[in-house]
N, C-alpha and C positions, 0 to 999 in steps of 0.2 A: 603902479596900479595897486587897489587896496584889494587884499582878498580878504573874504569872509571863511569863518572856519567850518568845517561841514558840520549840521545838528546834531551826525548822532556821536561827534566828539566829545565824552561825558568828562573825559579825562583833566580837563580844563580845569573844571570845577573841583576837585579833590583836594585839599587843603595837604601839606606838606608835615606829614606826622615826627620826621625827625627829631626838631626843638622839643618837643612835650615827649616822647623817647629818651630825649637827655633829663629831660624836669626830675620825672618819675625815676629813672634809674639815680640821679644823685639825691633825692630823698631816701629811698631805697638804704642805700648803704646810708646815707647821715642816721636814720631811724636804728639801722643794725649795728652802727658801730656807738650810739649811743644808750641803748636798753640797757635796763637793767638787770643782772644776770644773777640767779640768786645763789649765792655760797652757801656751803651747807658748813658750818663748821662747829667747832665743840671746846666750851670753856674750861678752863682746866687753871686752878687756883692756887697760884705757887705762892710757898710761904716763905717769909722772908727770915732767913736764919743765916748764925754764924758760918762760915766756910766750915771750919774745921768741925762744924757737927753735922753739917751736912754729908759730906765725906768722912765719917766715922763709920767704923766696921759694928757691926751688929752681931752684941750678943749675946741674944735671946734667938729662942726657936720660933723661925718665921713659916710663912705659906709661901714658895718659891715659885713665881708664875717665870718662867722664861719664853723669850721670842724667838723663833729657830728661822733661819735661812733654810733650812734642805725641805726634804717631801712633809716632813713633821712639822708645820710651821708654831706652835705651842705645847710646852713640858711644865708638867707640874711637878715638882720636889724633885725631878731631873729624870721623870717620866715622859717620851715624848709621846704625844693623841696626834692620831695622822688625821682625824676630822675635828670641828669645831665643837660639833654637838660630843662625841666622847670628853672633849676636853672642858667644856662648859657645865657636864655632868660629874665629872670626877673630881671638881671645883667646889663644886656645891655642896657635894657629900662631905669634902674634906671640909670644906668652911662650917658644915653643919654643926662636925663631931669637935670640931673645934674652933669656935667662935669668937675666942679672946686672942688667937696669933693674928700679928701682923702681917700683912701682906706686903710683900718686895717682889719687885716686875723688875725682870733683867731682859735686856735685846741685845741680840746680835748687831755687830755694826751694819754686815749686809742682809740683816731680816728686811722684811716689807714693813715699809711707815704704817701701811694700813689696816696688818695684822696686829701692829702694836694699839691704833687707834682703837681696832676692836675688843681688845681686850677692857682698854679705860671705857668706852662705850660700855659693857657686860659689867663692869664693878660699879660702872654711876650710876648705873639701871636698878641694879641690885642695892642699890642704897650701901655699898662700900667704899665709905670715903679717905679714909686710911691709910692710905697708900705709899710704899716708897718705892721709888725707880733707882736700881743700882747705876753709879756714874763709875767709870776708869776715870782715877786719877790721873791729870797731866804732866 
């Protein structure tokens, strides 16, 4: 025998959301895993010179920026500033009174990358382009 369904059976009618739940969730991730994510990063112009003068000892009186690992993360002339702004100000004086020494950036092997970034950030800012990074010999 055929039965009929009762009328106020709405349920019938409801269309099955599953399929378009899958649609949407795999554009979802295709969209996220394809944006574009934007780097922030900072050019820095190395020059192409002989090994051995690159790795020559310096000797002339330089401006000594060092990168520290401990609570002091930057020392000037082997003074360590426990904040950025002392040590960004006691830079500036020195560079003032003295504007023809060269500047040499030495890091620690375990300093932070990022205190070292910031330091090249603060000299390119300052229109200090100059610069020499102490390497240890291998």
């Amino acid at each position: 025998m055929i039965q009929s369904r009762p009328a106020n059976d709405e349920s019938s009618f409801v269309p099955d959301l599953t399929p378009l739940l899958d649609i949407i969730f795999i554009v979802m991730v295709f969209l996220l895993l394809t944006a574009n994510i934007q780097i922030q990063t900072m050019e820095v112009a190395i020059p192409q010179t002989e090994e051995s003068k690159v790795l020559s000892p310096a000797d002339e009186d330089m401006l000594a920026i060092t990168v520290l690992a401990g609570e002091a993360s930057w020392a000037l002339q082997g003074t360590p500033y426990p904040d950025w702004a002392s040590f960004t100000a006691a830079f500036m004086e020195n560079r003032q009174s003295h504007p023809n020494k060269p500047v040499v950036i030495a890091a620690d092997k375990q300093a932070s990358v990022e205190n070292m970034l910031k330091v090249l950030a603060f000299l390119q800012s300052n229109n200090i382009n100059a610069t020499n990074i102490v390497m240890e010999e291998e």
